[in-house]
N, C-alpha and C positions, 0 to 999 in steps of 0.2 A: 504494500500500500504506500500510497505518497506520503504517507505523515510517517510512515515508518523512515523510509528515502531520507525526508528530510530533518526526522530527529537524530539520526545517525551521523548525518552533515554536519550537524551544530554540531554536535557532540567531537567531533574530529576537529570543526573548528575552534570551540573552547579548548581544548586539551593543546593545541598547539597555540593557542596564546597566550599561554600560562607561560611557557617557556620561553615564547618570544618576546613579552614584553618584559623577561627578563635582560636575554642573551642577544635580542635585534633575529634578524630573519638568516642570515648569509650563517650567523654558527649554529644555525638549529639544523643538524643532518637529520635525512627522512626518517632514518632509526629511531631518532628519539622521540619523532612526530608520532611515531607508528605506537613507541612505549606508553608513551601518556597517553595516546585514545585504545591502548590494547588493541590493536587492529592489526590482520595479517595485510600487508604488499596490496595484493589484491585487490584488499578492499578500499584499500585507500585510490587505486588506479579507478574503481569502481566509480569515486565519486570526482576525483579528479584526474588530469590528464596526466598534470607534472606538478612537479612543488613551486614552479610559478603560480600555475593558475592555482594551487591551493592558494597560496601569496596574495590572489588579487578577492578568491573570494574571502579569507580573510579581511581583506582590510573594506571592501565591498559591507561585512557582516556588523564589522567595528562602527563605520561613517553609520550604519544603519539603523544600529541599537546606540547611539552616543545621538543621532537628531532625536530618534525618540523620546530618550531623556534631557534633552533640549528642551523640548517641546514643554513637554511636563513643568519642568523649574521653571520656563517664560511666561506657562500658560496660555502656550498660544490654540485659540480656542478651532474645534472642529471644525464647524459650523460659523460661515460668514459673522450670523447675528449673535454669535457666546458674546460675552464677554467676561474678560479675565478676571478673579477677584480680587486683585492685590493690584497699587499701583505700580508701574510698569519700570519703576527705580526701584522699586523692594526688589521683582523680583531680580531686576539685574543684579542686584550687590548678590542675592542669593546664590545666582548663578559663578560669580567670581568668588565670591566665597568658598562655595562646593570647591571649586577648583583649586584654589591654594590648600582647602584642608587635604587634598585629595593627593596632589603632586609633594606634597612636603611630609605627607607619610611613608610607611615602609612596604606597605602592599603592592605586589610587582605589578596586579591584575588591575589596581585603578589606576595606574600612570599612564597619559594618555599616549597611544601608540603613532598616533601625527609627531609628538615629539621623538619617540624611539626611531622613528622606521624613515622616517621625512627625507634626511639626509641621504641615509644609507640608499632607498630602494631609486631617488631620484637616479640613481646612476645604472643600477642595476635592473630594471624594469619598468619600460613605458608603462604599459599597463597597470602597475602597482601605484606609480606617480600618478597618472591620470584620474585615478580611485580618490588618493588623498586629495588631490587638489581639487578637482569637482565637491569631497565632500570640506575640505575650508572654505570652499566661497559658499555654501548652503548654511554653514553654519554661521558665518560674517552676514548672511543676508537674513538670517531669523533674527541674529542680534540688532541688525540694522532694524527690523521691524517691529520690534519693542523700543528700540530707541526711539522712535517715529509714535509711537504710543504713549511713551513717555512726554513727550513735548504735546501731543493733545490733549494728555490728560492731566497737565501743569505739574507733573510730577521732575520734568527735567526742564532746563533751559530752551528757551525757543532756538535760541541764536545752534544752538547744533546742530551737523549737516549727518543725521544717519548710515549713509554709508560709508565717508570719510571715518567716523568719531569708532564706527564700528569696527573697520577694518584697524586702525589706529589698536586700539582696545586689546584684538585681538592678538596683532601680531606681537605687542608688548606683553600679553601674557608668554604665548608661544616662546617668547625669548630668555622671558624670567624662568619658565621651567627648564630650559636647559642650561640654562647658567643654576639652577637650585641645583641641578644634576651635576653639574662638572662642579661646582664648588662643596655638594653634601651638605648644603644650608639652607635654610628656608627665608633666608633674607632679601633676595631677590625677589621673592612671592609676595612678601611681605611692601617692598616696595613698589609692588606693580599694585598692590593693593591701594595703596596709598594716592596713587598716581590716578588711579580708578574713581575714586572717594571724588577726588579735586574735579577729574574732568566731568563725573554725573554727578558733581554738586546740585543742590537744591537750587530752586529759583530764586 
């Protein structure tokens, strides 16, 4: 059955991003893919071709379950006429928040894999790059869309241009985690934090 199909999938796909968001993609050999999902050769060929394309649905699964829970923190609503219950500067600090507690802890599995993999696969894999980067501008463009919620609903400064403040935003987080990773400190997070506060200051 299909849901059999595709709970097997995930399952291969979680079990290999345990390790990858530890070790990056290029030192995880198919062995060990195969060890953490218990899975013979086979099965793995069954579901995918090569350990690229495991790579791209990977990172394809990650962009996909990481909007989701975008979604969720932004509250961005289903339905044209939802609307959100929190205003639209709460939830953004929430959103940044989640994020520094998230990168400045110990757990391999919530450190975001746009930081682990970003550098490395851009060289190694059109494919794998075209995944991440399609999913950074979905994610720069739902933050753009609460910041544009924000300025309607007097919760942020008018004078802010939403997709500029958003991109801005993000790629300074993006930066602060990999400087919290080469340095082992969370003071980088801490100062994007900061920098965060000032630019979606109150009106």
């Amino acid at each position: 059955m299909r849901t059999n199909y595709d709970t097997t999938k995930r399952h291969i796909l979680d079990a290999g991003q345990k390790i990858i968001a530890v070790k990056g993609f290029s030192a995880v050999g198919l062995s060990e893919i195969l060890s953490a999902a218990a899975i013979p050769k086979g099965s793995f060929y069954h579901y995918f071709g090569s350990k690229e394309q495991y790579g791209r649905a990977l990172v394809e699964q990650y962009v996909e379950d990481y909007l989701q829970a975008l979604e969720q923190v932004l509250q961005i609503p289903a339905q044209p006429d939802q609307q959100a219950r929190d205003p639209a500067r709460e939830r953004l600090l929430r959103y940044w928040s989640n994020w520094r507690e998230t990168q400045a802890g110990a757990e391999a599995m919530d450190k975001c894999l746009v930081v682990k993999l970003s550098a490395e696969v851009a060289d190694l894999s059109d494919d794998m790059r075209e995944v991440l980067c399609h999913g950074t501008q979905q994610v720069m463009a739902r933050i753009a869309g609460c910041i544009a919620e924000g300025i309607a609903d007097a919760s942020l400064r008018q004078e802010l241009e939403p997709q500029k403040t958003a991109q801005m935003l993000y790629q300074l987080w993006l930066g602060a985690s990999l400087l919290a990773k080469l340095q082992r400190d969370s003071s980088p997070l801490d100062s994007a934090m900061e920098t965060t506060l000032d630019v979606l200051a109150l009106p």
